[in-house]
C-alpha positions as CSV (number, residue, x, y, z in Angstrom):
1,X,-49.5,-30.6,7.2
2,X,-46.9,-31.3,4.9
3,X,-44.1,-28.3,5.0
4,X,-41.0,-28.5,2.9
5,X,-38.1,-26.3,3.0
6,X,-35.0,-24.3,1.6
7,X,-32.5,-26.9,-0.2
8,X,-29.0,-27.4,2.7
9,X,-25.9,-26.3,1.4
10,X,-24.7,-29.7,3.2
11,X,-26.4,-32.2,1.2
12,X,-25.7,-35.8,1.0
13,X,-24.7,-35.4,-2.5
14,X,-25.1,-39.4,-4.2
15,X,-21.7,-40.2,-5.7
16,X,-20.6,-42.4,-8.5
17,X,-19.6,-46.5,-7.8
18,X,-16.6,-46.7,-9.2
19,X,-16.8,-50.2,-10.0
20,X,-20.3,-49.9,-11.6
21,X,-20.2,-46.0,-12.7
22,X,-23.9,-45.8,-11.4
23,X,-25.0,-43.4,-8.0
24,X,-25.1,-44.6,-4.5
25,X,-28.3,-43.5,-3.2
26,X,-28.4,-41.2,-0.2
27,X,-29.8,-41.7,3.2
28,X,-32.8,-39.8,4.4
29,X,-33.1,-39.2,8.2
30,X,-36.3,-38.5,10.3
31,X,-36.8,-37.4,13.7
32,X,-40.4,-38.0,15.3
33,X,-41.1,-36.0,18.2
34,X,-44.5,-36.5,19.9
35,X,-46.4,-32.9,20.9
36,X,-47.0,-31.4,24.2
37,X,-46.2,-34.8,26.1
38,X,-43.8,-33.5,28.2
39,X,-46.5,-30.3,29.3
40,X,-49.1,-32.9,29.7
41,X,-47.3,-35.2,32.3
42,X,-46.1,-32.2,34.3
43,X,-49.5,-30.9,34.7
44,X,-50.8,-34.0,36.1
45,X,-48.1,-34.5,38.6
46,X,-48.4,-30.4,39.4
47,X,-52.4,-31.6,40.3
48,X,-50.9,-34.2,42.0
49,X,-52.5,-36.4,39.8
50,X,-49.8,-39.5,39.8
51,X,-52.5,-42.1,38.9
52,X,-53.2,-39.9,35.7
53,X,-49.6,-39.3,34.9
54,X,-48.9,-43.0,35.0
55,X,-51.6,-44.0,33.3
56,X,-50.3,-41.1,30.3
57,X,-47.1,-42.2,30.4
58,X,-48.7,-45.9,29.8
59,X,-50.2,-44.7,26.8
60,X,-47.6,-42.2,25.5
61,X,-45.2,-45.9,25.9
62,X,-47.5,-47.9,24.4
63,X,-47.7,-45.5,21.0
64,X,-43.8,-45.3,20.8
65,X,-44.0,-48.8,20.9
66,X,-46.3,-49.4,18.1
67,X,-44.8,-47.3,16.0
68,X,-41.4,-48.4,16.1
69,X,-42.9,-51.9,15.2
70,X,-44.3,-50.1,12.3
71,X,-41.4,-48.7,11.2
72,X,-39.4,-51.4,12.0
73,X,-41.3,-53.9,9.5
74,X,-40.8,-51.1,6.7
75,X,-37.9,-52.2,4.6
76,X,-34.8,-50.6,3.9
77,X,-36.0,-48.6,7.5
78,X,-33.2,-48.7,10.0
79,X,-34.4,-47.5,13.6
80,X,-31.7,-45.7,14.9
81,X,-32.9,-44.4,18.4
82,X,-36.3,-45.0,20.1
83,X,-37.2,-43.8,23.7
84,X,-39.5,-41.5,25.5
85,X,-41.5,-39.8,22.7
86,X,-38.5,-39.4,20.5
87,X,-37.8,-41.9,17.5
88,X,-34.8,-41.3,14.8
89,X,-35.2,-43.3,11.7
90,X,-33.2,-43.6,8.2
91,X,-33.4,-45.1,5.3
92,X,-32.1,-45.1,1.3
93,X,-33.7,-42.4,-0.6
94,X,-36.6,-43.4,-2.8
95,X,-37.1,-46.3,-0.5
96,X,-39.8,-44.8,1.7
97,X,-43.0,-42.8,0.5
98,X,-44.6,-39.2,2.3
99,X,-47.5,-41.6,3.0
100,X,-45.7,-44.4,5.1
101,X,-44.5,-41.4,7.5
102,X,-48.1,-40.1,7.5
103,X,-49.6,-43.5,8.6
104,X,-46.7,-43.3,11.6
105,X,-48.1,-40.5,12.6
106,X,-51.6,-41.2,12.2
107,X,-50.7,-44.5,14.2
108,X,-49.2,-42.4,17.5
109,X,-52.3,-40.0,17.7
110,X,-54.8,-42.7,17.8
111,X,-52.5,-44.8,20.7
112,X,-51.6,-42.0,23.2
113,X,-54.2,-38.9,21.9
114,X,-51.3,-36.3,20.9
115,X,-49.8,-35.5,17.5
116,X,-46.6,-36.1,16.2
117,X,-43.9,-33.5,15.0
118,X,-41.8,-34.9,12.0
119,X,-38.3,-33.5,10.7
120,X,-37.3,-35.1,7.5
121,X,-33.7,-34.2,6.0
122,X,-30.6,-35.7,3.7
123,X,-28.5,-35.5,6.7
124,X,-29.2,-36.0,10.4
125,X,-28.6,-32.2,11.3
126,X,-31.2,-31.5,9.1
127,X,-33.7,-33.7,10.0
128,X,-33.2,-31.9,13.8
129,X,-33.6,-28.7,12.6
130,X,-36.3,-29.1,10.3
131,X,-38.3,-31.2,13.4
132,X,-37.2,-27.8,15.8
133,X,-39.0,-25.9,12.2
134,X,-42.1,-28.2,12.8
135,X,-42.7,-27.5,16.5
136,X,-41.9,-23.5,15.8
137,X,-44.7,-23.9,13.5
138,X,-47.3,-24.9,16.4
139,X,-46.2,-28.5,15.8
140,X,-48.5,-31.6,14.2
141,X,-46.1,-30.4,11.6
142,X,-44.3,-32.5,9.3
143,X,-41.5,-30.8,7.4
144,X,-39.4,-32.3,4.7
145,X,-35.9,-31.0,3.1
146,X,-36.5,-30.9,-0.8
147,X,-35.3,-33.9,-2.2
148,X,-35.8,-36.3,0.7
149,X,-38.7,-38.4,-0.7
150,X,-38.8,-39.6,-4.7
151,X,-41.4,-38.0,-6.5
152,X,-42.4,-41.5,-7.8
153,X,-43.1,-42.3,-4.1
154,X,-45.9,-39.4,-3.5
155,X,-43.8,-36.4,-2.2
């Protein structure tokens, strides 16, 4: 599900080269947060199932892992932070489409079996708080600041 959200008042306003007179381009951040992963594992080890929670935790490694390959071989995509079932991304607005972050995370749920919770914003605080919007929401959510994706890109 695609959510998007009240404009910030803290925007990451382009501003003018002053050599050239033409816009530098913002940044766009995203924080992917896989769902219920953290419930999961704690249930197998509370059933004292260790072999289970391993063998999760295999999986849950093995999707983060694929998917920060994928994003990593997207261009203009800088991977900022990547560990547990966390990863931060940015990149320069109009540079990445709705449907490259869809793919990532189609890509998780097939690897580990849980959905992914996306935050997209113009600054990093956003992207947070619009990821804490998309788990409040019942999570699978992906919710995007107006403005973060070029309309020419599919937003």
């Amino acid at each position: 599900m695609h959510v998007v959200v009240p404009a910030s008042t803290s925007r990451n306003e382009p501003i003018p080269d002053p050599h050239t007179g033409s816009e530098f381009k913002v940044d766009v951040y995203a924080y992917f947060d896989g769902d219920n992963i953290g419930s999961r594992l704690e249930l197998l080890l509370l059933d004292d199932n260790v072999g289970g929670a391993a063998q999760y935790s295999a999986s849950v490694d093995a999707a983060l892992t694929q998917t920060r390959r994928n994003l990593q071989n997207i261009p203009s995509l800088i991977v900022i932070l990547a560990g547990g079932d966390d990863i931060f991304v940015k990149w320069r607005h109009g540079m990445i489409a709705l449907s490259d972050i869809e793919r990532t995370r189609s890509t998780y749920e097939e690897i580990c079996g849980q959905s992914l919770s996306v935050g997209v914003g113009l600054t990093a605080s956003r992207a947070i708080l619009n990821l804490r919007r998309a788990k409040l929401q019942g999570k699978a959510q992906l919710v995007c600041e107006p403005g973060s994706f070029d309309d020419s890109q599919g937003e």
